[in-house]
HTML snippet that shows the backbone in 3Dmol.js (N, CA, C, O; Angstrom):
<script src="https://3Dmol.org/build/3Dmol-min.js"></script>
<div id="view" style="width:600px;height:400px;position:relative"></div>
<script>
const pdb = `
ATOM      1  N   UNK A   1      -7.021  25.663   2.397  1.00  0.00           N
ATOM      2  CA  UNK A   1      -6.609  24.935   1.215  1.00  0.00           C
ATOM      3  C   UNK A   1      -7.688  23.908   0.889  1.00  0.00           C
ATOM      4  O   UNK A   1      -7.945  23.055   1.739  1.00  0.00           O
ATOM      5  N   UNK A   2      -8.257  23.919  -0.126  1.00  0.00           N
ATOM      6  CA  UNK A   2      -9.005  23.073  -0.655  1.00  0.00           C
ATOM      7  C   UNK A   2      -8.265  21.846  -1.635  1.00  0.00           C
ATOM      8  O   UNK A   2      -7.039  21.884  -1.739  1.00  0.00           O
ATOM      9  N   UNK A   3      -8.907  20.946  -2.226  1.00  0.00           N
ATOM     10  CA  UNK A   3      -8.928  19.807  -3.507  1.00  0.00           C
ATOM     11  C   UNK A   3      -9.998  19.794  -4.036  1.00  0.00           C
ATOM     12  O   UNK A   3     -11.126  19.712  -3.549  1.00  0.00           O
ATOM     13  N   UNK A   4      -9.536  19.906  -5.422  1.00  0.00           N
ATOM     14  CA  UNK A   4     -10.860  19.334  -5.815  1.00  0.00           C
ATOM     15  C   UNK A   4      -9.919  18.720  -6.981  1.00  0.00           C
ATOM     16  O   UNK A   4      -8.699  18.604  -6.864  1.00  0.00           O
ATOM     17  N   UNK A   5     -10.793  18.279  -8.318  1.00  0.00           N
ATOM     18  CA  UNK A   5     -10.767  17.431  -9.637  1.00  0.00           C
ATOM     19  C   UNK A   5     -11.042  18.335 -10.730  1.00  0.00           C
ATOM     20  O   UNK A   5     -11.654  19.341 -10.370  1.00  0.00           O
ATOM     21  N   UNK A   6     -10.746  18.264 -12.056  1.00  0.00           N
ATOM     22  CA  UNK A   6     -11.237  18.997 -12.858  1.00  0.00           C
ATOM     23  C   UNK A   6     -10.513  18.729 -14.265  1.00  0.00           C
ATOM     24  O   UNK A   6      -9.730  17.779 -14.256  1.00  0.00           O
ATOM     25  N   UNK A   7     -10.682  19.549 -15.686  1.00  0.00           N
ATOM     26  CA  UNK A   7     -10.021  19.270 -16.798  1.00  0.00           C
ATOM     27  C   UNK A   7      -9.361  20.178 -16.966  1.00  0.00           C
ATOM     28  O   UNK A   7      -9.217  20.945 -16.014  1.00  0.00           O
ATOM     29  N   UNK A   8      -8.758  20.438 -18.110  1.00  0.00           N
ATOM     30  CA  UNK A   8      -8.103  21.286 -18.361  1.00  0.00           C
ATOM     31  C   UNK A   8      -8.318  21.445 -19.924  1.00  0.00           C
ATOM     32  O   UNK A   8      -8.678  20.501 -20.626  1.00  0.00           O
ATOM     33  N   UNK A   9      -8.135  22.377 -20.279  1.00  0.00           N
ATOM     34  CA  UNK A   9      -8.605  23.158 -21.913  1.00  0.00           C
ATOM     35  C   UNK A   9      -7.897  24.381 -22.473  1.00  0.00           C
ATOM     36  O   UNK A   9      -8.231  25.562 -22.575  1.00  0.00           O
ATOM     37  N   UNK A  10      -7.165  23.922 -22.694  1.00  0.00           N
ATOM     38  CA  UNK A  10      -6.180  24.973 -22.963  1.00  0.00           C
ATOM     39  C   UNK A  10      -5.027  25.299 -22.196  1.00  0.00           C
ATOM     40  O   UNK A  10      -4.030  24.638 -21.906  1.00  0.00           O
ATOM     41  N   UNK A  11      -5.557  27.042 -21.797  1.00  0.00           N
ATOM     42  CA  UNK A  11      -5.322  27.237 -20.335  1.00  0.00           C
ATOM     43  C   UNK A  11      -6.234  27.418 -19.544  1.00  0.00           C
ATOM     44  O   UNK A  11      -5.899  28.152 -18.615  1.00  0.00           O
ATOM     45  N   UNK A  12      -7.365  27.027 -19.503  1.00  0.00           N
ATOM     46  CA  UNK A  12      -8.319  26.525 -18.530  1.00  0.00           C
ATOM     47  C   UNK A  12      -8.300  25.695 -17.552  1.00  0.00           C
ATOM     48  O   UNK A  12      -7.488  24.798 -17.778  1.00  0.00           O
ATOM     49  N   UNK A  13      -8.763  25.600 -16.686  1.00  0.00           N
ATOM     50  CA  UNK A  13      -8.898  24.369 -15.963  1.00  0.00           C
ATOM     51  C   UNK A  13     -10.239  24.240 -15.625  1.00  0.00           C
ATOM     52  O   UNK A  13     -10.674  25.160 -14.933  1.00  0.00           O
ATOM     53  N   UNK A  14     -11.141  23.211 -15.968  1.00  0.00           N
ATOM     54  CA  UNK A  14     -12.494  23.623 -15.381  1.00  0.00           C
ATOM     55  C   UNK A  14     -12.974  22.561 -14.426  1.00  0.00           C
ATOM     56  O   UNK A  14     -13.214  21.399 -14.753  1.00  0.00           O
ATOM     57  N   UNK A  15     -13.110  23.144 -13.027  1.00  0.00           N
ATOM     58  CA  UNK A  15     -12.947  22.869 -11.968  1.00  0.00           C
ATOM     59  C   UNK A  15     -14.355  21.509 -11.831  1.00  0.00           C
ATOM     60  O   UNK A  15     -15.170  21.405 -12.748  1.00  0.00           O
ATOM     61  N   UNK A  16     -14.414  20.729 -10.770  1.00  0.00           N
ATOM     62  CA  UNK A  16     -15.689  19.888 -10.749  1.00  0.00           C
ATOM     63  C   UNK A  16     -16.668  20.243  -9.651  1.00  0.00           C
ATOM     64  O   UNK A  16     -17.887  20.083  -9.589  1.00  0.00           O
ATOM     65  N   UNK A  17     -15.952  20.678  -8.950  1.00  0.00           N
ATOM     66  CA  UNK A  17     -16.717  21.776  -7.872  1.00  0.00           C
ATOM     67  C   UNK A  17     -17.043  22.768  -7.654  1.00  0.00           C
ATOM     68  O   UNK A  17     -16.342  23.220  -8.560  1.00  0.00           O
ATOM     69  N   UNK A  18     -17.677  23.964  -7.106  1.00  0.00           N
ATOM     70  CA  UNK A  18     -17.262  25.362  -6.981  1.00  0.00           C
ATOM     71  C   UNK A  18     -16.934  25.032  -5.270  1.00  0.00           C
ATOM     72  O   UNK A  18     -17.452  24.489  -4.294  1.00  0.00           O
ATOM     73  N   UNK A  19     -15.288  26.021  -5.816  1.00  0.00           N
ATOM     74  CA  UNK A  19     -14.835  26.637  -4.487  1.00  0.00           C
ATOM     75  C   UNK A  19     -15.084  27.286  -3.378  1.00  0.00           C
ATOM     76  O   UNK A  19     -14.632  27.306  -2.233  1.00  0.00           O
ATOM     77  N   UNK A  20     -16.252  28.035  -4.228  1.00  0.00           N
ATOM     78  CA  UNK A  20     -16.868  28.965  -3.063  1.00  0.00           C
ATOM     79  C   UNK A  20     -16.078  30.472  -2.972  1.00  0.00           C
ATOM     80  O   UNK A  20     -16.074  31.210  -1.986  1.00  0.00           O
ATOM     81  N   UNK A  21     -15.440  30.707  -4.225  1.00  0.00           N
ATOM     82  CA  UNK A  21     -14.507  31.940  -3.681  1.00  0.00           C
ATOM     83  C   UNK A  21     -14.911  32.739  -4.794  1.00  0.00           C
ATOM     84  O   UNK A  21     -15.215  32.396  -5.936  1.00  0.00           O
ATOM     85  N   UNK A  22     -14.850  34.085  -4.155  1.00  0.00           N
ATOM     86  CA  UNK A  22     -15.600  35.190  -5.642  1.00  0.00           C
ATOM     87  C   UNK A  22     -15.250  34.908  -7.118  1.00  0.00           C
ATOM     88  O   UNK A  22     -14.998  33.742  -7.425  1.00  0.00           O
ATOM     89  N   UNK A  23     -15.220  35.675  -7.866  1.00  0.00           N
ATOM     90  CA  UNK A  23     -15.356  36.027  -9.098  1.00  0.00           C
ATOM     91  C   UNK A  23     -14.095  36.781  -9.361  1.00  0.00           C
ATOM     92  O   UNK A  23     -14.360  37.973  -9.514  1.00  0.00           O
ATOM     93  N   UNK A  24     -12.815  36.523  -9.469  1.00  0.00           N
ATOM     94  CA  UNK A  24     -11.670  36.897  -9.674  1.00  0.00           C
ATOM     95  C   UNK A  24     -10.983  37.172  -8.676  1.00  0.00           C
ATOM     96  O   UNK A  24     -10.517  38.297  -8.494  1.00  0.00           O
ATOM     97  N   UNK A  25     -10.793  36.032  -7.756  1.00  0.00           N
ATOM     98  CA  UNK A  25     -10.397  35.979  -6.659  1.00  0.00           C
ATOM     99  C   UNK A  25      -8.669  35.209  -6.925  1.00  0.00           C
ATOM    100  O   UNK A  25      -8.454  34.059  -7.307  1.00  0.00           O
ATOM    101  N   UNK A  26      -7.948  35.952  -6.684  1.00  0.00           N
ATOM    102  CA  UNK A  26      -6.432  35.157  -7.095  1.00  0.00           C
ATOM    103  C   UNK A  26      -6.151  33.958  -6.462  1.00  0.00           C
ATOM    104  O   UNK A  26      -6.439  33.847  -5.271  1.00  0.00           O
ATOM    105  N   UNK A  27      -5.833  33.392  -6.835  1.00  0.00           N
ATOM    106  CA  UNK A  27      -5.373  31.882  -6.000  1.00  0.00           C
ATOM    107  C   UNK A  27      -4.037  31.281  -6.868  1.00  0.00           C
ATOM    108  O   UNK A  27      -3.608  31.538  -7.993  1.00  0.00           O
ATOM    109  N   UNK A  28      -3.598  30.371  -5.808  1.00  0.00           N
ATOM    110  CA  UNK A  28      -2.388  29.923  -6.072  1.00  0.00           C
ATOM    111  C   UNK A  28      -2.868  28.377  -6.291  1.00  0.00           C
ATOM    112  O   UNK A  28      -3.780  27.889  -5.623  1.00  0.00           O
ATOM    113  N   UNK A  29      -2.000  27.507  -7.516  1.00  0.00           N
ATOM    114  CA  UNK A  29      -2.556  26.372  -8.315  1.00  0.00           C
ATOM    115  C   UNK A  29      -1.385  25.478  -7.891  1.00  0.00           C
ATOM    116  O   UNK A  29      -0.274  25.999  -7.984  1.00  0.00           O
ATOM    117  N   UNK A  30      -1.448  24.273  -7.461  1.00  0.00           N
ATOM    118  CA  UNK A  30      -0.630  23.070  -7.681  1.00  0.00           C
ATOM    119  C   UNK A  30      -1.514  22.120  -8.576  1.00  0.00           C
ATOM    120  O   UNK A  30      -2.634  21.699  -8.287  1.00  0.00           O
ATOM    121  N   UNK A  31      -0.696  21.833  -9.870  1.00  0.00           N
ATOM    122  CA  UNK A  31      -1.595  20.699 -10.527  1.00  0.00           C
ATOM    123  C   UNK A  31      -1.086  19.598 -10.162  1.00  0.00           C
ATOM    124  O   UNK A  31      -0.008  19.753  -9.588  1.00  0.00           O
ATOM    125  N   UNK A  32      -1.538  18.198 -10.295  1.00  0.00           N
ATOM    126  CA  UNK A  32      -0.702  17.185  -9.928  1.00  0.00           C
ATOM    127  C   UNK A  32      -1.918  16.386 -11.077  1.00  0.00           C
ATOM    128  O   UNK A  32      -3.124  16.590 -10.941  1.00  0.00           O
ATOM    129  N   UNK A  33      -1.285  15.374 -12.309  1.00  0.00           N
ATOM    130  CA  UNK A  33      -2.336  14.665 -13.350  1.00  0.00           C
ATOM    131  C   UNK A  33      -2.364  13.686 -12.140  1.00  0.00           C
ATOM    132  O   UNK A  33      -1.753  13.426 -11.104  1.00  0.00           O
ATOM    133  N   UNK A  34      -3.656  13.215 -13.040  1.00  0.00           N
ATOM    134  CA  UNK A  34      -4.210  12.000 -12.829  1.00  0.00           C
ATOM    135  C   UNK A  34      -4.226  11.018 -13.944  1.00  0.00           C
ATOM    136  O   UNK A  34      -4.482  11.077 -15.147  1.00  0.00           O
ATOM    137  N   UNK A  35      -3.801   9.951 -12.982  1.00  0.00           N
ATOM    138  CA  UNK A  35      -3.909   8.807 -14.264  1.00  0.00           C
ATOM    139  C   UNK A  35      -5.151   8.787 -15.211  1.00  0.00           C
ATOM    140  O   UNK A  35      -6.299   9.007 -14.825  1.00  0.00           O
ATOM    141  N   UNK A  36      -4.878   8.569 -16.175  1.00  0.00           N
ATOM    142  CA  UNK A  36      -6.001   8.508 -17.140  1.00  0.00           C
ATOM    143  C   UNK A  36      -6.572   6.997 -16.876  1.00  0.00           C
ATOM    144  O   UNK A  36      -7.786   6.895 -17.057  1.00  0.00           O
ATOM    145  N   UNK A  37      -5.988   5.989 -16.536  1.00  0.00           N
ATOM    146  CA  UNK A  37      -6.068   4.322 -16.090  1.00  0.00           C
ATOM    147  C   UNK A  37      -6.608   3.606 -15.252  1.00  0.00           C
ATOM    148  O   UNK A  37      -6.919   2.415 -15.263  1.00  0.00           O
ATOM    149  N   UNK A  38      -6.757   4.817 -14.129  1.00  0.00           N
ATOM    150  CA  UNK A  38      -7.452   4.639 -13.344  1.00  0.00           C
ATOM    151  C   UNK A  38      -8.667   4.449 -13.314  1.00  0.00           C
ATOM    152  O   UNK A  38      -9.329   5.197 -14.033  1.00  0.00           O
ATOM    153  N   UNK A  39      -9.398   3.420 -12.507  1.00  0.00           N
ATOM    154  CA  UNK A  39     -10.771   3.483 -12.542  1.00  0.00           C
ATOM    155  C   UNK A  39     -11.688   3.709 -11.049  1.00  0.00           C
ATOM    156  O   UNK A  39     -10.997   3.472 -10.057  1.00  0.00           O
ATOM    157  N   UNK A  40     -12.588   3.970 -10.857  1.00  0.00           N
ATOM    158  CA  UNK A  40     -13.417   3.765  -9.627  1.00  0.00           C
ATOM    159  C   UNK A  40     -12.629   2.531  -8.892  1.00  0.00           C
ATOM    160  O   UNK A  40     -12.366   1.549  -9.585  1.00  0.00           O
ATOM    161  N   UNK A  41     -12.309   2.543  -7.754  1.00  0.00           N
ATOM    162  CA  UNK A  41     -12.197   0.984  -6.665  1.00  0.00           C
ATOM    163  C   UNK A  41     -10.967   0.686  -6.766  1.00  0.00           C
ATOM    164  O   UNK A  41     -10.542  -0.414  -6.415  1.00  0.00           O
ATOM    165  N   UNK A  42     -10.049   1.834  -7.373  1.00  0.00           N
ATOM    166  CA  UNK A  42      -8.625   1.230  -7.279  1.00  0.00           C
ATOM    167  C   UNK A  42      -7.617   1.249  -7.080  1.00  0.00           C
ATOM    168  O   UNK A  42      -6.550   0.731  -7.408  1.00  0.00           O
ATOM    169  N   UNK A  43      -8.151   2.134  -6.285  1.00  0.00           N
ATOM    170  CA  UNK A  43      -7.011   2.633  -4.975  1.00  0.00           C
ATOM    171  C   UNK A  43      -7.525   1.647  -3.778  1.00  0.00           C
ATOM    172  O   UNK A  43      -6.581   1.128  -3.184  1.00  0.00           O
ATOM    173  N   UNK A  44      -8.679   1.316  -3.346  1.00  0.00           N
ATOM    174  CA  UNK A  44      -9.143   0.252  -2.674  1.00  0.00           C
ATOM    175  C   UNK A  44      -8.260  -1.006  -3.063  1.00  0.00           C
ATOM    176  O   UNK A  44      -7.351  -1.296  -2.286  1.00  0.00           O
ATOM    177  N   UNK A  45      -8.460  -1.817  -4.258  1.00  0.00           N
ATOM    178  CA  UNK A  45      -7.717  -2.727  -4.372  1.00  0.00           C
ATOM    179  C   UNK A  45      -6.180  -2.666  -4.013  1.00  0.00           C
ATOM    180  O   UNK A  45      -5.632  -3.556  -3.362  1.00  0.00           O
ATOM    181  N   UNK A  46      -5.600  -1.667  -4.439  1.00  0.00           N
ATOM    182  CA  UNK A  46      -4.679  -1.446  -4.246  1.00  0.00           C
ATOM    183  C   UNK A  46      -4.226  -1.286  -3.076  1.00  0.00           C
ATOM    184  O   UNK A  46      -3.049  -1.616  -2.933  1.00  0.00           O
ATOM    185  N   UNK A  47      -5.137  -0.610  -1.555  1.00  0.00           N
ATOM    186  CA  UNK A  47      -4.197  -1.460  -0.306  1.00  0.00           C
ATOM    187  C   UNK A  47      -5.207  -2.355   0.366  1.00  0.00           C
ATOM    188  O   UNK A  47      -5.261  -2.325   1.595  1.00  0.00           O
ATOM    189  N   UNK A  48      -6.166  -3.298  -0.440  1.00  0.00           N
ATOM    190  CA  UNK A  48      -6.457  -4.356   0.205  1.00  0.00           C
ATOM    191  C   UNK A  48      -5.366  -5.094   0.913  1.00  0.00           C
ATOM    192  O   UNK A  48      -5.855  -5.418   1.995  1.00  0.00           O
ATOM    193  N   UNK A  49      -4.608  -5.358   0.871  1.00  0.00           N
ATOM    194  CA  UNK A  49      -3.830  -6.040   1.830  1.00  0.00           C
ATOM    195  C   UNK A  49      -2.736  -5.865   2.715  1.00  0.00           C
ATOM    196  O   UNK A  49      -1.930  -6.670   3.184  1.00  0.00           O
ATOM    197  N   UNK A  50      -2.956  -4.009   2.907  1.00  0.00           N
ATOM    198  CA  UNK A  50      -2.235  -3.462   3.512  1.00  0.00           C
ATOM    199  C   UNK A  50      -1.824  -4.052   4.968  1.00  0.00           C
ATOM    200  O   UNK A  50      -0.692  -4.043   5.451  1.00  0.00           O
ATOM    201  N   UNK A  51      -3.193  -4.646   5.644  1.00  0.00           N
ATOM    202  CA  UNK A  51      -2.775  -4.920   6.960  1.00  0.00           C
ATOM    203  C   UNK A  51      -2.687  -6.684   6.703  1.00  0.00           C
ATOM    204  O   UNK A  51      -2.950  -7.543   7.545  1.00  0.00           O
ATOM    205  N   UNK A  52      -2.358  -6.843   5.668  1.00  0.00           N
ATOM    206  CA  UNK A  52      -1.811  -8.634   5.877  1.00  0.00           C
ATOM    207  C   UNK A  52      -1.521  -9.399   7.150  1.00  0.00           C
ATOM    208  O   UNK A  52      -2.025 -10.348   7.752  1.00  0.00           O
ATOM    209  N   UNK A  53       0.124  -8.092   7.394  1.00  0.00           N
ATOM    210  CA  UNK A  53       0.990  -8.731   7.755  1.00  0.00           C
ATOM    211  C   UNK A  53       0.723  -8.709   9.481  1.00  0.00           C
ATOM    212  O   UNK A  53       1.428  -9.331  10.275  1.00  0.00           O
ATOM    213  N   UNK A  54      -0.597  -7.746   9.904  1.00  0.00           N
ATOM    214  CA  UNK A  54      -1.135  -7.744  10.707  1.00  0.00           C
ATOM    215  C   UNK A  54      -2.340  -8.625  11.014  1.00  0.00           C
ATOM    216  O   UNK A  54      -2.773  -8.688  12.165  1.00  0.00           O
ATOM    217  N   UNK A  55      -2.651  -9.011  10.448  1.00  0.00           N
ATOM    218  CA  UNK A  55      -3.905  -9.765  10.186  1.00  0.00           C
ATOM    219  C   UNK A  55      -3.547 -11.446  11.310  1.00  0.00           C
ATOM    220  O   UNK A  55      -2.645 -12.232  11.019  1.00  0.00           O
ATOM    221  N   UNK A  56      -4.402 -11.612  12.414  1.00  0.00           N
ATOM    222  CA  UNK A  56      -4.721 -12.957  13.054  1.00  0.00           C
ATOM    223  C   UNK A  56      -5.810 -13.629  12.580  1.00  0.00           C
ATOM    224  O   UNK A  56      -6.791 -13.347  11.891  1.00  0.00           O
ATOM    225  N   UNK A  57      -5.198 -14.990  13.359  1.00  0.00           N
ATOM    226  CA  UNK A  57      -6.174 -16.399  13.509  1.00  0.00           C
ATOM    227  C   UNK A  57      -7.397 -15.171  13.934  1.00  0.00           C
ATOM    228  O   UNK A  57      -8.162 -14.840  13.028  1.00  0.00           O
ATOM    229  N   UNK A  58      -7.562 -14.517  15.303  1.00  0.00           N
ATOM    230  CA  UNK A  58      -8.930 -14.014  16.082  1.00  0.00           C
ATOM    231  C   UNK A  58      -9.145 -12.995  15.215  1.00  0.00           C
ATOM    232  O   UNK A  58     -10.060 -12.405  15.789  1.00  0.00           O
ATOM    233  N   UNK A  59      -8.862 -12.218  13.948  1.00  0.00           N
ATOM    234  CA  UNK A  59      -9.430 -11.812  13.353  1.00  0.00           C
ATOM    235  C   UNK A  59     -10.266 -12.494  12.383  1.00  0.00           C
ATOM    236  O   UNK A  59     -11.386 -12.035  12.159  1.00  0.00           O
ATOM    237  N   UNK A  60      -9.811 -13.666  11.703  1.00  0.00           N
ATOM    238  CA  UNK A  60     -10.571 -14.725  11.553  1.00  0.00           C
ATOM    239  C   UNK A  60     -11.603 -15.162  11.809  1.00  0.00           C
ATOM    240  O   UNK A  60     -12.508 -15.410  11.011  1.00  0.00           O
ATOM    241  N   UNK A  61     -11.601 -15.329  13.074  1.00  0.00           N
ATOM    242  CA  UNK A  61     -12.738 -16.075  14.255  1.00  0.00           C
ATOM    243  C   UNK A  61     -13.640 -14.730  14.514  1.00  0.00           C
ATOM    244  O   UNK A  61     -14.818 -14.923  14.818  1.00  0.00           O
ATOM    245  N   UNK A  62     -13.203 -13.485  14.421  1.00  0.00           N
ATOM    246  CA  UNK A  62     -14.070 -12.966  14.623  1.00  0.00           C
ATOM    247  C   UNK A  62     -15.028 -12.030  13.579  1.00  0.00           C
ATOM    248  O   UNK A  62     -15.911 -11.293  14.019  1.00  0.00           O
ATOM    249  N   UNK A  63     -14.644 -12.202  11.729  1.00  0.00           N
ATOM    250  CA  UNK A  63     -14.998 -12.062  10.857  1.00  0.00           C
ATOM    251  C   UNK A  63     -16.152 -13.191  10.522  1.00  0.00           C
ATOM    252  O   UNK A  63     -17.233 -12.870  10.028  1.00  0.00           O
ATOM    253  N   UNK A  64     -15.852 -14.349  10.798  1.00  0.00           N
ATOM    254  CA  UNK A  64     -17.065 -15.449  10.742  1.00  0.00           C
ATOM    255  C   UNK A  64     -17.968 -15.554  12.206  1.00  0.00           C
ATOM    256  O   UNK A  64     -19.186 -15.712  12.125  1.00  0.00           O
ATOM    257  N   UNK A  65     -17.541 -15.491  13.060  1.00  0.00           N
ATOM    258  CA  UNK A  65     -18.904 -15.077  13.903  1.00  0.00           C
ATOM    259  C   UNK A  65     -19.525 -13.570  13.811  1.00  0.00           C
ATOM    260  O   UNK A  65     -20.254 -13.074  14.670  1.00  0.00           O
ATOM    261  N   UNK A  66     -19.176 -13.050  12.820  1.00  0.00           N
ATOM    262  CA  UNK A  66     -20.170 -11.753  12.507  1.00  0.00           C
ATOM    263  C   UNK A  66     -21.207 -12.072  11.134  1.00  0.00           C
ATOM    264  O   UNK A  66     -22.307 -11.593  10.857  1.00  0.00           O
ATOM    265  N   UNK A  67     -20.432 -12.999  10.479  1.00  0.00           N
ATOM    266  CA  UNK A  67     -21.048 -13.506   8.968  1.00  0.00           C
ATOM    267  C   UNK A  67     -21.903 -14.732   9.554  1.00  0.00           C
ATOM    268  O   UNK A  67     -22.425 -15.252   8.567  1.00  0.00           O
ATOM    269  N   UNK A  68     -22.225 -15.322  10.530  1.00  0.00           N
ATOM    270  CA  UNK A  68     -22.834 -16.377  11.315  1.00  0.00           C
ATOM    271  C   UNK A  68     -24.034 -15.666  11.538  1.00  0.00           C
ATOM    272  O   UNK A  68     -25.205 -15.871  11.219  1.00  0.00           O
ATOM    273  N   UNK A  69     -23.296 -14.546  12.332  1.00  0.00           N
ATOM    274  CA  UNK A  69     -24.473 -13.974  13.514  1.00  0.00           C
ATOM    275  C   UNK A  69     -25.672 -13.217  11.908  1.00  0.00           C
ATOM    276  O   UNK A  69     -26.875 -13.425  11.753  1.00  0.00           O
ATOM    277  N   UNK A  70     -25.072 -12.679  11.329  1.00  0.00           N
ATOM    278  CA  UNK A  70     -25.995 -11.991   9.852  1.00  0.00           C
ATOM    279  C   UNK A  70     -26.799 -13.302   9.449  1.00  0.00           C
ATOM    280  O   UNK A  70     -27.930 -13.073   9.021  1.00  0.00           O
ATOM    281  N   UNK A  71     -26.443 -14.538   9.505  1.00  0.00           N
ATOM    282  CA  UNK A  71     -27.359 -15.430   8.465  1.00  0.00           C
ATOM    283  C   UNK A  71     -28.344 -16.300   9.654  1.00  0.00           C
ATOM    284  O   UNK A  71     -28.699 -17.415   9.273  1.00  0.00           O
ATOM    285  N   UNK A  72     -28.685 -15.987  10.683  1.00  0.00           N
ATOM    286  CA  UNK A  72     -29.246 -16.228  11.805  1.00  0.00           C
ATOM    287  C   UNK A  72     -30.512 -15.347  11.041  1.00  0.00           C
ATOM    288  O   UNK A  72     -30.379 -14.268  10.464  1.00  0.00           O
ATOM    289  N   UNK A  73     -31.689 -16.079  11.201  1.00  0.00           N
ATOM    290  CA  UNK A  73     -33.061 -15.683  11.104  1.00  0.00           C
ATOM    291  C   UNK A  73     -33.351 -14.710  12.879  1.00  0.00           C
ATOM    292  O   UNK A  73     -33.158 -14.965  14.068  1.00  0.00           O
ATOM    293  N   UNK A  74     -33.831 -13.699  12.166  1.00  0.00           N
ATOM    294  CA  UNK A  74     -34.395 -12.757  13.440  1.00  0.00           C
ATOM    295  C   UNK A  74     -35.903 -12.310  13.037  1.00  0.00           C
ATOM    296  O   UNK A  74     -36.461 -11.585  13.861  1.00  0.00           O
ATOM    297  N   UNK A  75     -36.528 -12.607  12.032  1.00  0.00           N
ATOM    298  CA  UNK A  75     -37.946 -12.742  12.298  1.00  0.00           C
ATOM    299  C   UNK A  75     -38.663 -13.291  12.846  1.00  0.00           C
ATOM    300  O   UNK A  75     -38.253 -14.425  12.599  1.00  0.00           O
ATOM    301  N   UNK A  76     -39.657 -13.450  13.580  1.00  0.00           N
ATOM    302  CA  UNK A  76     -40.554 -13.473  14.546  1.00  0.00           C
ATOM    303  C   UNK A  76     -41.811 -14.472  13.671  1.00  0.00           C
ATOM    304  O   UNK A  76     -42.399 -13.901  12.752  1.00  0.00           O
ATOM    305  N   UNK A  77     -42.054 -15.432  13.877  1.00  0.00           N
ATOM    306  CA  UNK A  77     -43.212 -16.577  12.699  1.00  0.00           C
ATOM    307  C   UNK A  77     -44.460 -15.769  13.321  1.00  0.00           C
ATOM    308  O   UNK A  77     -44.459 -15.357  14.481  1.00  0.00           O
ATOM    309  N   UNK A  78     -45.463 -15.599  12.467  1.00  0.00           N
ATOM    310  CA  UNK A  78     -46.669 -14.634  13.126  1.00  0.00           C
ATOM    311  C   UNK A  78     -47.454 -15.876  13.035  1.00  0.00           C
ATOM    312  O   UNK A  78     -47.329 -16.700  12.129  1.00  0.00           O
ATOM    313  N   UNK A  79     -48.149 -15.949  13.878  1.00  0.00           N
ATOM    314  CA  UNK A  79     -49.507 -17.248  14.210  1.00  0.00           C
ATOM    315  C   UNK A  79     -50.742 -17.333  14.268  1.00  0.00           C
ATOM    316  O   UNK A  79     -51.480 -16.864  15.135  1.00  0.00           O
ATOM    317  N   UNK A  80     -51.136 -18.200  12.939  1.00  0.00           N
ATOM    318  CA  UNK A  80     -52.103 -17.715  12.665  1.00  0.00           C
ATOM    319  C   UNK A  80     -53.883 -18.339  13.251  1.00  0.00           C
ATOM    320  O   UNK A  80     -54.897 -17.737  12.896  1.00  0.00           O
TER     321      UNK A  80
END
`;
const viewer = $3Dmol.createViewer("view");
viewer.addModel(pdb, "pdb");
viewer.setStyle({}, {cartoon: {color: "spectrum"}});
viewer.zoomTo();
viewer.render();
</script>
């Protein structure tokens, strides 16, 4: 079973991928629309805050000592 995306035209559907399956090869179709409203990133937003209710203080503590440890200079001064 594959997914893919695609339009529809009529009775067309024109697929965004190829399937990979011959040239009049029968297959069985579930359509399911898609919001037209949707945009890129928003299903992301949408469970940004899935793990809230999981979320600690030491996740905290340990999101800023990773954003610490990134703004720490690791180049080497060359001497001239």
């Amino acid at each position: 079973m594959k997914t893919t995306h695609g339009k529809i035209h009529g009775r067309t559907i024109e697929l965004d991928a190829d399937l990979g399956l011959a040239d009049g090869q029968q297959v069985e179709v579930h359509v399911t629309p898609i919001s037209q409203t949707e945009h890129w990133g928003d299903g992301l937003r949408r469970c940004a805050g899935a793990l809230a209710s999981e979320w600690t203080e030491e996740d905290d503590h340990i999101l800023e000592a990773i954003r610490l440890d990134r703004k720490q200079e690791t180049r080497q001064e060359i001497a001239r």
